[in-house]
N, C-alpha and C positions, 0 to 999 in steps of 0.2 A: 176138898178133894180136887185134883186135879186130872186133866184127861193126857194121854200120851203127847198130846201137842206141846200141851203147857208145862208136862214136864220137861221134855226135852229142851222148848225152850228156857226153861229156867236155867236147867242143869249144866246146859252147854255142849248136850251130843245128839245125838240121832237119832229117830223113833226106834228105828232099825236096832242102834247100840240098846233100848230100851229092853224090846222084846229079845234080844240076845242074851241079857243077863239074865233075864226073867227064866229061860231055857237052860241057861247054866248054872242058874242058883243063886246067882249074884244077887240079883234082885228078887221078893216075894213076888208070885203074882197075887195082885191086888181084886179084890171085889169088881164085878160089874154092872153094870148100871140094867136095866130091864131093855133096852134095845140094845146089850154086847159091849156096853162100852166103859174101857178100863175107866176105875178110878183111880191116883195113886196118894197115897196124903204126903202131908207137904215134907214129911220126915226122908222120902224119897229123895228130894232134891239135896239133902246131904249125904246122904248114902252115893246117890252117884256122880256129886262133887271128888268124897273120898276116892271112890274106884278110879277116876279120872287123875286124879293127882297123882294117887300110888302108880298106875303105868306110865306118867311121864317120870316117875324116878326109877321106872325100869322095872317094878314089879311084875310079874305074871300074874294070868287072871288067877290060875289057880292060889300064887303066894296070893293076893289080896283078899281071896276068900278065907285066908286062913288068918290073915290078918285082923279080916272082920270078926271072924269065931274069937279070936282073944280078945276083941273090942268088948264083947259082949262076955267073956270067959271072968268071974270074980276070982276064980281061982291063980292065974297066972298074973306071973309079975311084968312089969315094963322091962325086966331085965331080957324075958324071951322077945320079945318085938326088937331091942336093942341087938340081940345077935340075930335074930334075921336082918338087919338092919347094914350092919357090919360084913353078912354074908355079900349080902346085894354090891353095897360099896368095893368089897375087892373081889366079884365079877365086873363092876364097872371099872376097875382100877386095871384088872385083865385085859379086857377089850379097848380099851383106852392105848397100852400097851401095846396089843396086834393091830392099831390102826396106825401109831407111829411108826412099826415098821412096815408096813404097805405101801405110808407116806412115804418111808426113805426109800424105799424101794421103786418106788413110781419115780422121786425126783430123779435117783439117778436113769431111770429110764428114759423119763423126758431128757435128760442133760446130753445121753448118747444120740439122739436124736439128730440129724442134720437137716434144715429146712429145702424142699423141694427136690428131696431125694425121692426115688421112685418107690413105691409100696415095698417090693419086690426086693428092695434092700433094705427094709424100715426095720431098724438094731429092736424098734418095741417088737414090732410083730415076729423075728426073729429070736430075740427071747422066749417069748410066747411061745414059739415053738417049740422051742429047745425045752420047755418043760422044766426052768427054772423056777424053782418053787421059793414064794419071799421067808427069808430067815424067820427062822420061828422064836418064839423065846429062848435064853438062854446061849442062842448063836450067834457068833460074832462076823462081823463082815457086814 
């Protein structure tokens, strides 16, 4: 058994992330000890290896819970995890998209730029004004 410390240390996050799953579902709360204090077994520290992984690939805490219900689900196949999977990937394939055109839109910004011009004429901050919104998908320019 392990105490909040030693999880988190294993695990790789924060007491703090601990008790936050624990509130949300993510995590069981675990048995405590006769003076208050968590125990969690060591099965924890993969459990919240998983949760940690699936949001650096962009999951939500809520998709990851649901993730975890099929981990555990005999009835569902890998084909469903495989289209949330595919879901994920072309919102990441989305944003990926509206970050390059920001990028382009930013570079020609910097490019209109002139060094040690006064604020007061700065082509960015005059954009900015002007309420020019960066091309959204689909739009050319």
């Amino acid at each position: 058994m392990l105490t909040v410390g030693r999880l988190a240390d294993a695990a790789g996050v924060g007491r703090e992330t601990i008790r936050y799953y624990e509130r949300v579902g993510l995590l069981d709360e675990p048995p405590r000890s006769r003076a208050g204090y968590r125990h969690y077994p060591a099965e924890a520290i993969d459990r919240l290896r998983f949760i940690r992984r699936a949001q650096e690939l962009g999951f939500t805490l809520a998709e990851i819970t649901e993730l975890l219900d099929l981990r555990i689900d005999e009835v569902s196949a890998c084909v469903t995890v495989e289209a949330r999977a595919r879901a994920k990937l072309a919102t990441v394939e989305d944003k990926i998209g509206d970050l390059r055109r920001i990028g382009h839109s930013l570079e020609r910004l910097v490019q209109k730029c002139v060094a040690r011009q006064p604020t007061s004429e700065c082509p960015i901050l005059e954009e900015l004004e002007a309420g020019r919104q960066v091309p959204q998908k689909g739009d050319t320019g």
